[in-house]
Each structure stands twice: as C-alpha cells, then as structure tokens.
py3Dmol code that shows the C-alpha trace and the ligand (Angstrom):
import py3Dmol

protein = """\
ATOM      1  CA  UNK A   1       0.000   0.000   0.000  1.00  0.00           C
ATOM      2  CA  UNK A   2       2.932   2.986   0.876  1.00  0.00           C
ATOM      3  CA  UNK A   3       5.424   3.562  -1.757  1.00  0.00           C
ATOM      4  CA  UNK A   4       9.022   2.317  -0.482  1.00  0.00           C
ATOM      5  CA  UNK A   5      10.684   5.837  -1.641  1.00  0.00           C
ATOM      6  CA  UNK A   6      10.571   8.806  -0.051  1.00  0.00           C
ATOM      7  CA  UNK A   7      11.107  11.229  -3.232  1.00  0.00           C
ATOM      8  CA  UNK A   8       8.654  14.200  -3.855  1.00  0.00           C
ATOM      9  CA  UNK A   9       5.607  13.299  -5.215  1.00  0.00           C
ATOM     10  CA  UNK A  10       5.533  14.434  -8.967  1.00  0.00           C
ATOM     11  CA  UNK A  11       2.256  15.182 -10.427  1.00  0.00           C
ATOM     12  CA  UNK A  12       1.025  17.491 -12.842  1.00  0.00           C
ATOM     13  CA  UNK A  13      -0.744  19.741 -10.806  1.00  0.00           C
ATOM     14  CA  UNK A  14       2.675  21.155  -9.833  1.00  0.00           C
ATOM     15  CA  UNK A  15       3.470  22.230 -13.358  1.00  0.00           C
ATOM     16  CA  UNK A  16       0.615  24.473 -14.264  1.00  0.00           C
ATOM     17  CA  UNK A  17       1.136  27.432 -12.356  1.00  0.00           C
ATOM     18  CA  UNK A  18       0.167  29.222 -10.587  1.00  0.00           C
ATOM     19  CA  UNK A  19      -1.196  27.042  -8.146  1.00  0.00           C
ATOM     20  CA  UNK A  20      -4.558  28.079  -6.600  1.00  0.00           C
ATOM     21  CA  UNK A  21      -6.035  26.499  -3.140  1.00  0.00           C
ATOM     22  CA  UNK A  22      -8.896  26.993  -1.186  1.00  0.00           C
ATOM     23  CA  UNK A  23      -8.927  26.228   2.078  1.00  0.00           C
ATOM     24  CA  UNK A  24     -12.439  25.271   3.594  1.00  0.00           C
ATOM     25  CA  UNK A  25     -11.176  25.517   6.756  1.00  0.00           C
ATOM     26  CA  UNK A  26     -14.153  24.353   9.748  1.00  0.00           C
ATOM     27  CA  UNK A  27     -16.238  27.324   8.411  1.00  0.00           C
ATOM     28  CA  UNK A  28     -19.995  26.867   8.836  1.00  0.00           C
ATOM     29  CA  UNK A  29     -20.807  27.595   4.994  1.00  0.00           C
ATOM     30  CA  UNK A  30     -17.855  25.105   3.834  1.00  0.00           C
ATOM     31  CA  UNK A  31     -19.540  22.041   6.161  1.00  0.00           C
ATOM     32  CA  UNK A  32     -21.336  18.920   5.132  1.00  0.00           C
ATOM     33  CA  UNK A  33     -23.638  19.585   1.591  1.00  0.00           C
ATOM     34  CA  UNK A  34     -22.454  23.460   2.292  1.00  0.00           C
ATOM     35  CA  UNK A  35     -18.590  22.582   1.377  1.00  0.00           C
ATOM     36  CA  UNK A  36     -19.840  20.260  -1.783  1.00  0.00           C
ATOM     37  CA  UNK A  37     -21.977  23.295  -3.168  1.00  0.00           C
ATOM     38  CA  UNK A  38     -19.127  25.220  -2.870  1.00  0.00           C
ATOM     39  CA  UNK A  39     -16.448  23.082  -3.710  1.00  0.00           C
ATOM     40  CA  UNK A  40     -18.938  22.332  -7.402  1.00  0.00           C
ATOM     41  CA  UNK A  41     -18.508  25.617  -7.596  1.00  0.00           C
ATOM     42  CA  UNK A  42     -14.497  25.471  -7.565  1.00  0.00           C
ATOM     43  CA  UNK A  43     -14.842  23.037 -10.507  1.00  0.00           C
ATOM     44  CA  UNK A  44     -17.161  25.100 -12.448  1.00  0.00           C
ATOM     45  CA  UNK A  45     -14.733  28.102 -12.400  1.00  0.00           C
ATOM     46  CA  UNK A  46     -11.654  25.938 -12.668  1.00  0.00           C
ATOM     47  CA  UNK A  47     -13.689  24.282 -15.740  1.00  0.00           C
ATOM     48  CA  UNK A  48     -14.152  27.331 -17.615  1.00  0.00           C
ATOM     49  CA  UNK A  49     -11.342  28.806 -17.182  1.00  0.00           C
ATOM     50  CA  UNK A  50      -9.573  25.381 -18.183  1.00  0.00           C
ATOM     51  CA  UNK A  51      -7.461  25.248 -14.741  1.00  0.00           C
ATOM     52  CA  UNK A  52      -7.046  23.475 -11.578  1.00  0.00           C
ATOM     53  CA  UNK A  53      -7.797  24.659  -7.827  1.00  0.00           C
ATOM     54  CA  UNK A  54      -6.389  22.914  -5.290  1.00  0.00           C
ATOM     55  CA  UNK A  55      -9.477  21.968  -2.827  1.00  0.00           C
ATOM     56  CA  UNK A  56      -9.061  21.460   0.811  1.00  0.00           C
ATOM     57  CA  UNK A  57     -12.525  20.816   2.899  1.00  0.00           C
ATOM     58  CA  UNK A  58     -12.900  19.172   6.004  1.00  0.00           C
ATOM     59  CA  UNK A  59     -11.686  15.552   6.443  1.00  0.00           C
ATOM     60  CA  UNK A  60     -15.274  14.134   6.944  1.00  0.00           C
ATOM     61  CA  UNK A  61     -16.128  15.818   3.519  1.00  0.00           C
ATOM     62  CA  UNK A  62     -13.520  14.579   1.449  1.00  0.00           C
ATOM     63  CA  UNK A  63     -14.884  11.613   0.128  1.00  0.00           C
ATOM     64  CA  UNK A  64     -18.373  12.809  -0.695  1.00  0.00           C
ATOM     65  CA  UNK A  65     -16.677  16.026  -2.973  1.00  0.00           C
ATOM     66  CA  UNK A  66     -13.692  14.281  -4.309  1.00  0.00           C
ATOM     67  CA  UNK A  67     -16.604  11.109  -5.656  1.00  0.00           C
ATOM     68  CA  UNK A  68     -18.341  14.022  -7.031  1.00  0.00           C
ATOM     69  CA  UNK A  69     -15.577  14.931  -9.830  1.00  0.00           C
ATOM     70  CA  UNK A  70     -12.020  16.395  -8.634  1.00  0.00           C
ATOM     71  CA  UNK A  71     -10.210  16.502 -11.855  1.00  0.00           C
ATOM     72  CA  UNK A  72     -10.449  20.235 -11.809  1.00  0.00           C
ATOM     73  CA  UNK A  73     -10.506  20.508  -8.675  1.00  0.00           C
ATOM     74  CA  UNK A  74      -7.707  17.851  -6.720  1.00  0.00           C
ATOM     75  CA  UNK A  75      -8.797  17.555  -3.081  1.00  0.00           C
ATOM     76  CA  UNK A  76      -6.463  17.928  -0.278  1.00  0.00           C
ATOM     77  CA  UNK A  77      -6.873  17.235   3.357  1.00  0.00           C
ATOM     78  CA  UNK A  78      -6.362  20.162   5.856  1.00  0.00           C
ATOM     79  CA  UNK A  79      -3.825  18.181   8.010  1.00  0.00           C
ATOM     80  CA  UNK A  80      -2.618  14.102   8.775  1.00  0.00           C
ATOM     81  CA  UNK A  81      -0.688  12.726  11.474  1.00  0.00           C
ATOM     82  CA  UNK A  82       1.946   9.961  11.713  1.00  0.00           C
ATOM     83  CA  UNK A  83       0.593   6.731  12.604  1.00  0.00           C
ATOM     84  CA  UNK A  84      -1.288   3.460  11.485  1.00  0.00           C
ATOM     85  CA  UNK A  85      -3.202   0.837  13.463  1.00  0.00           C
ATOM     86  CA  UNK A  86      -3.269   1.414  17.418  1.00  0.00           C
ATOM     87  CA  UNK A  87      -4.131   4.948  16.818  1.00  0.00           C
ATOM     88  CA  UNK A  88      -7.457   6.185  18.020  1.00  0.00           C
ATOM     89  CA  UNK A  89      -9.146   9.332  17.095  1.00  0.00           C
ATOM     90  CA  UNK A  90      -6.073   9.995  14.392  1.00  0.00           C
ATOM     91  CA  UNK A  91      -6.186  10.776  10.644  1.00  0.00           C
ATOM     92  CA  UNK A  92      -3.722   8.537   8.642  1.00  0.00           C
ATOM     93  CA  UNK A  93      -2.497   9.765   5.466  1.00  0.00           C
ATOM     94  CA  UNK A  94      -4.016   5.933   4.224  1.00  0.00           C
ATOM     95  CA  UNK A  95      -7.166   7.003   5.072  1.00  0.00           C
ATOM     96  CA  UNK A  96      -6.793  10.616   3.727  1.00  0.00           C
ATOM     97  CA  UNK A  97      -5.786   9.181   0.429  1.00  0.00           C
ATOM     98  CA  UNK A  98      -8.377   6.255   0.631  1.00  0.00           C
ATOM     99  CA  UNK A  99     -11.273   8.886   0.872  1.00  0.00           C
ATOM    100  CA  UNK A 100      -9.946  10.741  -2.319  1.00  0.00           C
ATOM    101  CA  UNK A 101      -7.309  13.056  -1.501  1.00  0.00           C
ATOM    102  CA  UNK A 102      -4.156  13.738  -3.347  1.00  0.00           C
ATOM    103  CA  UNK A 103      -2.301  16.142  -0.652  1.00  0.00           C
ATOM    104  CA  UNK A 104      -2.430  17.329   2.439  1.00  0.00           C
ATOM    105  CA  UNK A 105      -2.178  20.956   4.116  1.00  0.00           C
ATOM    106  CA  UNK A 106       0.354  20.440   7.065  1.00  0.00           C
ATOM    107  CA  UNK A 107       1.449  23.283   9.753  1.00  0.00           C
ATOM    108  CA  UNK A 108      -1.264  25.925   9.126  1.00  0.00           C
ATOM    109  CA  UNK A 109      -1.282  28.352  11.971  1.00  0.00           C
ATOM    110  CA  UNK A 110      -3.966  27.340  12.816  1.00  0.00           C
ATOM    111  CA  UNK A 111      -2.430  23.665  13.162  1.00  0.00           C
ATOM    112  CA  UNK A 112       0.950  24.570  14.205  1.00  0.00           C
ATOM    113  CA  UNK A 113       3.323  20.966  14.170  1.00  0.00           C
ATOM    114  CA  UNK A 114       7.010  20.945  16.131  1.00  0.00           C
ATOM    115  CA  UNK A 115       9.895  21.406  13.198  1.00  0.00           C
ATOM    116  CA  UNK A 116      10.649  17.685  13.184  1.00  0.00           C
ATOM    117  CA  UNK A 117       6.777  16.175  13.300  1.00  0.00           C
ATOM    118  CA  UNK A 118       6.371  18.548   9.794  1.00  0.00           C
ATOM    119  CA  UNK A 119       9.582  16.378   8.323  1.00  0.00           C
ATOM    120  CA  UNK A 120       7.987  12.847   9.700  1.00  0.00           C
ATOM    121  CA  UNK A 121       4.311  13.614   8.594  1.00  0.00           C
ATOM    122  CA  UNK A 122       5.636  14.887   4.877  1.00  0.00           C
ATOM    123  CA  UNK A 123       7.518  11.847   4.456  1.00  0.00           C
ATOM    124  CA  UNK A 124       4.183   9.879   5.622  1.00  0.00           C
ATOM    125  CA  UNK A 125       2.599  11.369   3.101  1.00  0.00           C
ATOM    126  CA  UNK A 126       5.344  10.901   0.653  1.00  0.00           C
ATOM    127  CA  UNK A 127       5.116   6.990   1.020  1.00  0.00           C
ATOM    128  CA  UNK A 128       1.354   7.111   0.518  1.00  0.00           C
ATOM    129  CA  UNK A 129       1.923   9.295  -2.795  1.00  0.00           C
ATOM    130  CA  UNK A 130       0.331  11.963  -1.280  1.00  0.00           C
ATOM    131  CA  UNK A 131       1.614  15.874  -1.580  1.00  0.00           C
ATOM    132  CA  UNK A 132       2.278  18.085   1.037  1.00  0.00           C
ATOM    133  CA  UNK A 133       1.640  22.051   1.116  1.00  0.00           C
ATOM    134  CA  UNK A 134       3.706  23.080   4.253  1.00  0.00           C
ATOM    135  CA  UNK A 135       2.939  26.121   6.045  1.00  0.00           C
ATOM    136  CA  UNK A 136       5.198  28.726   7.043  1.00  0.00           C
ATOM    137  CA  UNK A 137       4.903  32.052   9.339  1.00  0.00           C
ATOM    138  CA  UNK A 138       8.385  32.937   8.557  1.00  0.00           C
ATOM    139  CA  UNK A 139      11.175  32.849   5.794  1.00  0.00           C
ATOM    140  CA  UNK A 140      12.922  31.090   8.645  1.00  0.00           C
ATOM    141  CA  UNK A 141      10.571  28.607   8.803  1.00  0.00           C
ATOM    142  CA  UNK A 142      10.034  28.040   5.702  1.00  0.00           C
ATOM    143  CA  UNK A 143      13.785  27.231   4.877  1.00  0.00           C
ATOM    144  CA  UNK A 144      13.977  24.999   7.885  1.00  0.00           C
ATOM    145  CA  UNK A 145      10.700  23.020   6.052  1.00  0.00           C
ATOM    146  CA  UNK A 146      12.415  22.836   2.532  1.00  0.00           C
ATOM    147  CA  UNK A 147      15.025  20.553   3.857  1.00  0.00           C
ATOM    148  CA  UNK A 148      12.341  18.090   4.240  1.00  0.00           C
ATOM    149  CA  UNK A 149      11.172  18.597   0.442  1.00  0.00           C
ATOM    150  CA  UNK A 150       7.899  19.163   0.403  1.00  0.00           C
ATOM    151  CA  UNK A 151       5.875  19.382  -2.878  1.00  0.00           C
ATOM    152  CA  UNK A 152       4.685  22.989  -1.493  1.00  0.00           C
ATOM    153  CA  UNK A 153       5.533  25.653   0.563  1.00  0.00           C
ATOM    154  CA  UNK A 154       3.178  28.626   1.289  1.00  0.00           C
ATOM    155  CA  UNK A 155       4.113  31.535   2.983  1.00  0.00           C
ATOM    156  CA  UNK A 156       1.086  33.157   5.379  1.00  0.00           C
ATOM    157  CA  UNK A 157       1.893  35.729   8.390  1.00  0.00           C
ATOM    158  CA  UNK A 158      -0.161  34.490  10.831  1.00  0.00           C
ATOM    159  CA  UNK A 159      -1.552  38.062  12.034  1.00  0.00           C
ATOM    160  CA  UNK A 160      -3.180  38.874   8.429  1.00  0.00           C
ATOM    161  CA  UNK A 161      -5.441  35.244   8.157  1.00  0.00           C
ATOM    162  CA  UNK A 162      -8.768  36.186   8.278  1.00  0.00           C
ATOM    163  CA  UNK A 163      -7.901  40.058   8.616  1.00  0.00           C
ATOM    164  CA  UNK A 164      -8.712  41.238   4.874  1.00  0.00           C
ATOM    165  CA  UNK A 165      -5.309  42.735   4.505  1.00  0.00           C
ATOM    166  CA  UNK A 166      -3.373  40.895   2.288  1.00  0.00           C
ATOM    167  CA  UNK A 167      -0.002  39.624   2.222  1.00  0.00           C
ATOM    168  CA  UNK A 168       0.549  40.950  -1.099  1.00  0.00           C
ATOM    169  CA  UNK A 169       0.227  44.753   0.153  1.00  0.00           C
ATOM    170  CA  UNK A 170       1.227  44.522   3.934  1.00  0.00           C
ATOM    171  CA  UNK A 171       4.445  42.388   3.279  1.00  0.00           C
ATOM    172  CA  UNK A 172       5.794  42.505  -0.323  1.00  0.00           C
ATOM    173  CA  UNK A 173       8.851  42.439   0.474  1.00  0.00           C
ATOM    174  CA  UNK A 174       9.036  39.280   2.483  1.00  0.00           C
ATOM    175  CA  UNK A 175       7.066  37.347  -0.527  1.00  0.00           C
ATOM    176  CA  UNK A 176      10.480  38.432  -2.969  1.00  0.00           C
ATOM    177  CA  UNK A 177      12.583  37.202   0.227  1.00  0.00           C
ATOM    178  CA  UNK A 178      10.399  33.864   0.203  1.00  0.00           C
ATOM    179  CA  UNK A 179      10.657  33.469  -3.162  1.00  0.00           C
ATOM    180  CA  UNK A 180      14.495  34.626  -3.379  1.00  0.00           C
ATOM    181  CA  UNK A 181      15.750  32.259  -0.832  1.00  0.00           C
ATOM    182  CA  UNK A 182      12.965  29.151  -1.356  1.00  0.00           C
ATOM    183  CA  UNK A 183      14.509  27.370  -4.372  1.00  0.00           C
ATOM    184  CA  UNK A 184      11.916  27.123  -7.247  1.00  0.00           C
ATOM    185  CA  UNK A 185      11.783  23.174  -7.164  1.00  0.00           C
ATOM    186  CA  UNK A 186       9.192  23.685  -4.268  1.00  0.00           C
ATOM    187  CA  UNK A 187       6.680  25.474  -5.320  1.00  0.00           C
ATOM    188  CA  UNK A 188       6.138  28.951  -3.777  1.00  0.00           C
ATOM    189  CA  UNK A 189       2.717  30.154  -2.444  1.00  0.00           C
ATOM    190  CA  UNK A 190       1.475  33.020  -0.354  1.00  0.00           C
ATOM    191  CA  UNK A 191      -1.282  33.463   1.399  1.00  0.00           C
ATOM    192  CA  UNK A 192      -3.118  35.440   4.310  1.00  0.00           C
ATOM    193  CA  UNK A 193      -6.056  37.879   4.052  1.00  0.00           C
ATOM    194  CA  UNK A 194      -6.036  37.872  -0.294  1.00  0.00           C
ATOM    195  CA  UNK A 195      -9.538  39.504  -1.001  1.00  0.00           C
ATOM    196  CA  UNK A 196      -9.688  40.180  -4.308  1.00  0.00           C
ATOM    197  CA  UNK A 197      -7.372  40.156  -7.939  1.00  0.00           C
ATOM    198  CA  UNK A 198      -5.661  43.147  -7.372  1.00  0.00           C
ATOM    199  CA  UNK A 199      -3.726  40.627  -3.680  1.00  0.00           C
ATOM    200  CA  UNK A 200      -3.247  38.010  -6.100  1.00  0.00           C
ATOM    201  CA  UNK A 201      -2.103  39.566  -9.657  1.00  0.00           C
ATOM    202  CA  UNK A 202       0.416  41.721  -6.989  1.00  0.00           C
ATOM    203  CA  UNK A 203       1.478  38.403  -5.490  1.00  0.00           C
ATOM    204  CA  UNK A 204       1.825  36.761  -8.754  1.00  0.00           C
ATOM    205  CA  UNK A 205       3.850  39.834  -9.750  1.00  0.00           C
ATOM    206  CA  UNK A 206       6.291  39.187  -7.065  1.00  0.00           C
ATOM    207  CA  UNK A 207       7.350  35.803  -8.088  1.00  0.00           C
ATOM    208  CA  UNK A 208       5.266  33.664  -5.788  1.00  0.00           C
ATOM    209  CA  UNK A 209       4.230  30.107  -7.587  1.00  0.00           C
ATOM    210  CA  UNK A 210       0.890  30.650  -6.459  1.00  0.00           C
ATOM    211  CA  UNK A 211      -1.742  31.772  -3.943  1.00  0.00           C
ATOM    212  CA  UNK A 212      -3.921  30.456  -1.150  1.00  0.00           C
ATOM    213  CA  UNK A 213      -7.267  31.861  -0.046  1.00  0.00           C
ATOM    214  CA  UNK A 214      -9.988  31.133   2.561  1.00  0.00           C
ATOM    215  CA  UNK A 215     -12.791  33.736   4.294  1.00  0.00           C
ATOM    216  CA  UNK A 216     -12.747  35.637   0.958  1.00  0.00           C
ATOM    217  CA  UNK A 217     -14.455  32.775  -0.761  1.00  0.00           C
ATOM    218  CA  UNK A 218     -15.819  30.354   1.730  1.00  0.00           C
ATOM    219  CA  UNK A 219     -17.612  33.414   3.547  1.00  0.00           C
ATOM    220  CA  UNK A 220     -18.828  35.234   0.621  1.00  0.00           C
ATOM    221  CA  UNK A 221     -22.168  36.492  -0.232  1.00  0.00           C
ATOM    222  CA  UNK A 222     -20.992  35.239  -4.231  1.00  0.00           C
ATOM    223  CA  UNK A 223     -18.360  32.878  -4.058  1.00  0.00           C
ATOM    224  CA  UNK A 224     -18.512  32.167  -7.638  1.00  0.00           C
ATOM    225  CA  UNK A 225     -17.775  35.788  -8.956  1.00  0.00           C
ATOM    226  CA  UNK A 226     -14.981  36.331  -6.388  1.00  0.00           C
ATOM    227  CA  UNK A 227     -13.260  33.029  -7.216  1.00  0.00           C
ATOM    228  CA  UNK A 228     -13.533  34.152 -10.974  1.00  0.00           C
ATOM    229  CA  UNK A 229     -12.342  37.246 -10.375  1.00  0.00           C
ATOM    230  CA  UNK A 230      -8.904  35.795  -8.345  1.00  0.00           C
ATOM    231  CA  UNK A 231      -8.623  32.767 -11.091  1.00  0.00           C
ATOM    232  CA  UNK A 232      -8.976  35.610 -14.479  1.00  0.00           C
ATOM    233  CA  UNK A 233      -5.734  37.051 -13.028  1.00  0.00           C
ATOM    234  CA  UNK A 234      -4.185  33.718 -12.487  1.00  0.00           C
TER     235      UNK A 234
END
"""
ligand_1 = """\
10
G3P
O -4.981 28.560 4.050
C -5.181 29.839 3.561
C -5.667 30.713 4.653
O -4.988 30.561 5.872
C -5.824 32.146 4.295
O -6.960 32.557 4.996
O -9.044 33.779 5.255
O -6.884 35.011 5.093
O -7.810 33.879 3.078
P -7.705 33.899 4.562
"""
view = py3Dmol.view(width=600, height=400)
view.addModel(protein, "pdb")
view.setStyle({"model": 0}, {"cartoon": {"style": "trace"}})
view.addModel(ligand_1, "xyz")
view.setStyle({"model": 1}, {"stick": {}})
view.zoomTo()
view.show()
C-alpha cells in the first residue's frame, strides 16, 4: 500500500502554475452539503477557465466532494498525522488518500506541528503518494521546512489570516525574500487575508508560484464571482 521511496511526489498539478487552493477551513458555509456546493462551484470556475484549484474541505467531507468529480478541482486534506493501526481518534495519510485526496495541508497556523513532526508527517505522506503544502509564518521557517522537500511551501503571516489585509500589500517584500531564498523546485505560495485580484495579480507579480485563499471565498455572499475574479488574473 505505501510507496518504499521517499522522493517528492511528482504530479502534474505542480506544473501548471500558478497554483490556486482553497482552504475550507471548519467554516460553517464550507460544512457537510455546504462545502460540496461550494467546492462544485471550484470546478465550475476551474472548468471554464480550463485550470485546476487545489481543494481542501474538512476531512469528513472529502470523500463525498472528491466522488463528485475532482479533476479540476484535486482535493487535499487540511492536516494528517503519523501513525497506522493502534491509533485512536487519528487521521492517517491511508485514510486521507483512501477517501480521495491527493495532498495534504500540514502546519497551518492554525495547526501549528514541532519542526521535526512537519519532516515525519511529509515523508508519511510521501510513502502514501500523497503531496504536502507546508505552512510557514516565517522565511525562517520556511527554509527549515524545505530541507524536508515538500511538494509545497506557502508563505502566510499568521496576524493577516482572516484580517482582509493581504499579504501581497502589507508584506511585499518578504514574498520576494520567500521566493528569493525558497529554491523554485518547491513550489512557492502566499497566502493570508487575499480579497480580491488586485492581492493576487500583486502576489503573482512578485514571483510567488501561487496563492492560497480562505474567508474571501468560503464566507462570501458570491463565491462564484470572487473566485472568478482571483482565477482571471491567475
Ligand atoms: O490557508 C489559507 C488561509 O490561511 C488564508 O486565509 O481567510 O486570510 O484567506 P484567509
């Protein structure tokens, strides 16, 4: 069942850039049939546009949106730990990937992990084939997580998650640090309070890879036009 090998996963989601996720988070409107509508919603813009968006919902709603179609739209699960077998109340990467997922999130802020359980979890998900989009509050963090090769790396400030201010204007110089000093065979994302094209076509313009989002779409009044909005300037 888990791949002997312990190289990065390659897949062709990490060649068309930029890369675009959505993170459902454990918001109320991206729960249960709420995170499907929305996440058919992802696949209709990522359809039309003839792109990909990177999905991550809620574990227990990963295997009713990725049976509903993820080719467009490759689901990834907001976090796994270590083990398998004697292991109550834990989500395996085999179980992850069983359900339908193709990645995993791992040390949001809101998820923090110790340096060396963020090198043992990617390399769990490595020998289950599964990618892994590392989170990073710091260039120094982020560095200390690209000696574990990750697939991913994304770049959010903790304080501006949520906030509305984005990354892009409060911090543009740490994204060309990130991007400077993160060598390009991980790819480069940044995230943190991106609200509309203007955070994202200023991100892109900085050299990051690609570009996370959350409350911008999930909390919307019209997720659909936002999410076309950020994926036009993609
Ligand atoms: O995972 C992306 C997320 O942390 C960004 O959140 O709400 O600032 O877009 P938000």
């Amino acid at each position: 069942m888990s791949r002997p090998e312990t190289a990065p996963v390659r897949d062709p989601l990490l060649e068309h850039l930029p890369i675009m996720i959505i993170n459902f988070k454990t918001y109320e409107e991206a729960t249960g049939e709420r995170a499907l509508a929305l996440a058919r919603i992802c696949r209709s813009v990522a359809m039309r546009f003839g792109k990909r968006i990177i999905i991550s919902p809620q574990f227990t709603d990963i295997y009713r949106i990725a049976r509903d179609g993820s080719a467009h739209t490759p689901v990834f699960a907001q976090h796994i730990d270590d083990g398998i077998g004697k292991f109550t109340g834990s989500i395996s990467p085999l179980a992850v990937k069983e359900a339908g997922a193709v990645g995993t999130l791992l040390n949001h802020s809101e998820r923090r992990l110790p340096i060396e359980e963020i090198g043992k979890r990617i390399k769990a998900a490595k020998a289950h084939g599964l990618m892994s989009l590392c989170f990073a509050d710091s260039i120094e963090e982020s560095l200390k997580i690209e000696a574990f090769a990750p697939e991913m790396i994304a770049y959010e400030p903790p304080e501006l998650v949520g906030s509305g201010i984005s990354v892009s204007t409060a911090r543009p110089s740490q994204i060309t640090d990130f991007v400077t000093k993160v060598a390009p065979s991980v790819r480069r994302l940044v995230g943190a309070g991106i609200t509309n094209a203007g955070d994202v076509a200023k991100a892109l313009e900085l050299g990051a890879d690609g570009w996370g989002v959350s409350s911008a779409f999930t909390k919307a009044k019209d997720p659909e036009t936002i999410l076309t909005e950020l994926v036009r300037v993609s």
